[in-house]
C-alpha positions in Angstrom: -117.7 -42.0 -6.0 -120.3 -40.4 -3.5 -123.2 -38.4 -5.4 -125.4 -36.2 -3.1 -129.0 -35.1 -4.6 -130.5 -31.9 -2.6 -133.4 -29.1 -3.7 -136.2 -31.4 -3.8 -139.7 -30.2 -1.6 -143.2 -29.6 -1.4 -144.9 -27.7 -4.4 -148.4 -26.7 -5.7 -149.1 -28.2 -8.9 -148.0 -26.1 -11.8 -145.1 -25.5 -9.7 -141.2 -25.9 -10.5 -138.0 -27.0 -8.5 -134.7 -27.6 -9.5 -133.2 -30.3 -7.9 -129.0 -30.6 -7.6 -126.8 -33.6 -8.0 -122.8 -33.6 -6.9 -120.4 -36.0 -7.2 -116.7 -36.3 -5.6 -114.2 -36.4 -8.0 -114.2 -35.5 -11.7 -116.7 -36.6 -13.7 -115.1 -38.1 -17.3 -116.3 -37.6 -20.5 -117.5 -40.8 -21.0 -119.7 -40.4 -18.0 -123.6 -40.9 -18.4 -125.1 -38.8 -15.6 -129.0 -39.9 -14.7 -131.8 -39.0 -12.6 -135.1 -41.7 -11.8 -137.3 -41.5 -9.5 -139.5 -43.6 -7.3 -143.3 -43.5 -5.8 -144.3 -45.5 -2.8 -145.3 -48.7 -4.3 -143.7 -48.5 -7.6 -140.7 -49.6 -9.3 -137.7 -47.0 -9.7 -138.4 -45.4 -12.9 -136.0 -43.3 -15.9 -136.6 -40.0 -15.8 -133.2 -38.1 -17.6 -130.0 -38.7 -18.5 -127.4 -36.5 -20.0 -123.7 -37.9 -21.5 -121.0 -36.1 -20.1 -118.8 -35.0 -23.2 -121.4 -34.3 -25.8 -124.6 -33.2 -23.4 -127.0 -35.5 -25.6 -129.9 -35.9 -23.4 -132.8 -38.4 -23.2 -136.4 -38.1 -21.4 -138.9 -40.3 -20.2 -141.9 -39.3 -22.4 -143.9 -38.5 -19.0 -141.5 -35.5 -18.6 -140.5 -34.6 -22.1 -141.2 -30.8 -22.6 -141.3 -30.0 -18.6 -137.9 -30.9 -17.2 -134.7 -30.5 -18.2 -131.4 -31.9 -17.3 -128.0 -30.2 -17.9 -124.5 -30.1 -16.5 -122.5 -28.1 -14.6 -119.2 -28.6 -14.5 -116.9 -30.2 -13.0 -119.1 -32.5 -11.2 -122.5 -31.2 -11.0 -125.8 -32.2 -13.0 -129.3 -30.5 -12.6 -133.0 -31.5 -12.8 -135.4 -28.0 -13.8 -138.8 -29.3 -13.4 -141.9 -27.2 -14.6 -146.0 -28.2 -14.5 -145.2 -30.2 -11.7 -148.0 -32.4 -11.5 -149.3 -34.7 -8.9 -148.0 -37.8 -11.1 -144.6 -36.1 -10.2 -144.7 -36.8 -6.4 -141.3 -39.0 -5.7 -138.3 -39.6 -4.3 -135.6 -38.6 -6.8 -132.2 -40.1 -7.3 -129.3 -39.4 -9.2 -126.8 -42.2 -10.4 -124.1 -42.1 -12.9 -122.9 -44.7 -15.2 -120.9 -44.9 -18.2 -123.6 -46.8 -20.7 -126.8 -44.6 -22.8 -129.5 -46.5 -20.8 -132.4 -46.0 -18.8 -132.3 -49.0 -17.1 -131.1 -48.6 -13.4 -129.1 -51.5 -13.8 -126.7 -49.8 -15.9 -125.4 -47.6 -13.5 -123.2 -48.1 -11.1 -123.4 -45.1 -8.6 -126.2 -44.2 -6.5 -127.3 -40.9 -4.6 -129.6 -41.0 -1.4 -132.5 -39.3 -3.1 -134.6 -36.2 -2.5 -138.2 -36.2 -2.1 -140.5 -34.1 -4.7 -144.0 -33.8 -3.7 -146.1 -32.0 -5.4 -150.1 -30.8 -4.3 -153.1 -30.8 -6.4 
């Protein structure tokens, strides 16, 4: 499974990008589709995560109410980020798993990332 992130950039603050995540293959229903993200100097942190088959989604409270996460079949999730803030500034990665976790540990696929940076 190869998963490629893309549509991250630079943005003003109060600013929005939607950032793209494809796998290869199909994606299953039991699939739990993820994104995190990482600053320089910090741990890799949850951001959102959507399950496959039913589209439940889960958000890390930082985001909750700005981004969004959804699917697009067959093989395709998406990150809408609004109010971009500062805080925000990141490289984002996608990763796909099969457990309802926002531990990176849990998943077992990895993208390469796409850097959000956002101005004040």
């Amino acid at each position: 499974v190869q998963l490629q992130a893309s549509g991250g950039g630079l943005v003003q603050a109060g600013g929005s990008l939607r950032l793209s995540c494809s796998g290869s293959g199909r994606i299953y229903s039991s699939a739990v589709m993820a994104w995190f993200r990482q600053a320089p100097g910090k741990e890799r942190e949850f951001v959102a995560l959507i399950r496959w088959s039913t589209t439940r989604t889960n958000y890390a409270d930082s985001v909750k109410g700005r981004f969004t996460i959804s699917k697009d079949s067959p093989n395709t999730v998406h990150l809408e980020m609004n109010s971009l803030e500062p805080e925000d500034t990141a490289v984002y990665y996608c990763a796909r798993g099969t457990q309802w976790s926002v531990q990176t540990s849990a998943y077992d696929y990895w993208g390469r990332g796409t850097q959000v940076t956002v101005s004040s």
